[in-house]
N, C-alpha and C positions, 0 to 999 in steps of 0.2 A: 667664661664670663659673658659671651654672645648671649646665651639663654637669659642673664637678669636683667638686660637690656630693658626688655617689652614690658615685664615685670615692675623695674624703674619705671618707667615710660607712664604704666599705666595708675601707677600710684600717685606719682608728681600729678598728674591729669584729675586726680581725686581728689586733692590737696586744693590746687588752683580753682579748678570749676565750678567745685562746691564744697570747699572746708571739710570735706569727710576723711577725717583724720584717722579718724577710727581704724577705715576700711583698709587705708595706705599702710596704717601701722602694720595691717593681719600681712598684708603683701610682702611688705618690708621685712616682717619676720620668718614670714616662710620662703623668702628670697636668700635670706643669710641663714639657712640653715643646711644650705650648700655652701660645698666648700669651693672658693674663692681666690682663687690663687695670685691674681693681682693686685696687687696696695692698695692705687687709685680706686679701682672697682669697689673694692670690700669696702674701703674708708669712708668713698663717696656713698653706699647704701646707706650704712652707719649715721653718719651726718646726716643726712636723709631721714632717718629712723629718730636723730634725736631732736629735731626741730618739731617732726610729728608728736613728739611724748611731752615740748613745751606746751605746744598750741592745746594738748590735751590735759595740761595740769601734772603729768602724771610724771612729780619729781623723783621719785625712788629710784625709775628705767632711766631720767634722765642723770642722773649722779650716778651709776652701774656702768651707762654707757661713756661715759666723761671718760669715767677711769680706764675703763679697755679702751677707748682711743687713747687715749694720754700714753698710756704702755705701748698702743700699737708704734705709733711716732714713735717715743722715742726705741723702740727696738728698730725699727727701720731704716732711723736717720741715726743710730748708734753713738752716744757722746759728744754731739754738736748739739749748739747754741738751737733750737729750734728758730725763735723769732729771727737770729743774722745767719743764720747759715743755710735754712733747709734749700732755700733758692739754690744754692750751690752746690749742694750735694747730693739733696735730692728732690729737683728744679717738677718732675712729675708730681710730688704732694705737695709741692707750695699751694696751690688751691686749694686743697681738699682740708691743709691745716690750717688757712684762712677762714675756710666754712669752718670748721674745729674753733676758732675762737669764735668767730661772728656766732656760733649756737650757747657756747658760754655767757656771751654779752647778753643775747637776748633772755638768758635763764635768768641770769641775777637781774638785769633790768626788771622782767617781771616778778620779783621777788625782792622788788624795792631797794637793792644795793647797788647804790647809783656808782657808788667809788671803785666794786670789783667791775660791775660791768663797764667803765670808762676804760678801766686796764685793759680786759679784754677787747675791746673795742680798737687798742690804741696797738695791742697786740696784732689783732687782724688787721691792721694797716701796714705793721712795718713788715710782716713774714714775709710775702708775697711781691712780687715785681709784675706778677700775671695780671694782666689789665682782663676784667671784667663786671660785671653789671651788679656787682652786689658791693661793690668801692663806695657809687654813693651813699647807699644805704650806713654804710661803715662810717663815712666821712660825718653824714647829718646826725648820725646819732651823735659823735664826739665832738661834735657844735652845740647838740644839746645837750651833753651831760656835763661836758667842761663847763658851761657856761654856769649850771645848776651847783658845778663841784668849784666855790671862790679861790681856793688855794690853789685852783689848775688854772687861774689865768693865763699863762705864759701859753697851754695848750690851746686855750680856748680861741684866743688871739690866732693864731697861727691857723683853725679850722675854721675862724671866724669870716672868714674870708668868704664873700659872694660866689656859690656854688654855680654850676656850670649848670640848664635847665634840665633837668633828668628826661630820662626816656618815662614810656610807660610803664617800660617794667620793669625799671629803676625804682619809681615813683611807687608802683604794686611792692615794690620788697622793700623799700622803709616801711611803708604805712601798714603795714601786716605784719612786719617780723619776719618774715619768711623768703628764707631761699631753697632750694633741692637743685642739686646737681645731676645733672646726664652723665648715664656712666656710660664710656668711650668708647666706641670697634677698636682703636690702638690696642686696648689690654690685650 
């Protein structure tokens, strides 16, 4: 897992600096075409790989790769509640299944289903208990989709709430859509 590191590294860096999606994609896929013996690791390229295939339009890889994560989870987390349990069972992909929904939010949001993307959105809030930088982005989206979705009142209310001032790279990963996780020395 050491080796996809720099790989990660150098992709996220092509994403961020200059949109070249494209290039991150080529990385990303000949990154996972070793084999990967860590969850986190694999899961977090993957998620990685599918955030690149939204920002590139390119829905076919994105719905391909939905499904082999969706299979991976739940083969890994075996018979449990994904959104109330993984924290507890298996507390190392609660992030990486947060990014797993927050990349589903962003698909359907930009393919105008404002109603599955609120789900997912409301999904990547409750999995996770891991506090990190991609919350806001999570929280503002379901301020602005509830607000948009009237029969989600009751949620909208409750996210309506005056947000805490984002960082900048908070503020960078709402306004793009985008997040890429660092995959970890732990694996």
């Amino acid at each position: 897992a050491k080796s996809i590191i720099p790989i990660n590294s150098m992709a996220i860096s092509l994403c961020h600096d200059s949109q070249a999606f494209g290039d991150a994609i080529k990385l990303w896929e000949q990154a996972l075409q070793h084999e990967i013996p860590v969850d986190f690791c694999r899961i977090a390229l993957k998620n990685n790989l599918m955030n690149a295939y939204i920002h590139q339009s390119q829905w076919e890889q994105v719905n391909q790769l939905c499904d082999e994560l969706g299979k991976e989870f739940k083969q890994a987390c075996s018979s449990v509640n994904l959104v109330k349990d993984v924290s507890n069972v298996r507390p190392d992909l609660q992030h990486p299944l947060r990014q797993f929904y927050y990349n589903q939010a962003i698909y359907w949001k930009s393919r105008g289903d404002y109603k599955k993307a609120l789900s997912c959105f409301v999904d990547a809030k409750r999995c996770s208990r891991y506090h990190s930088v991609i919350e806001y982005a999570i929280e503002q989206n379901i301020r602005e989709l509830g607000h948009k979705q009237k029969h989600l009142m009751l949620l909208w209310k409750y996210f309506s709430r005056k947000p805490c001032q984002p960082t900048a790279q908070e503020k960078f990963i709402y306004q793009h859509d985008i997040y890429l996780c660092e995959v970890m020395f732990w694996g």
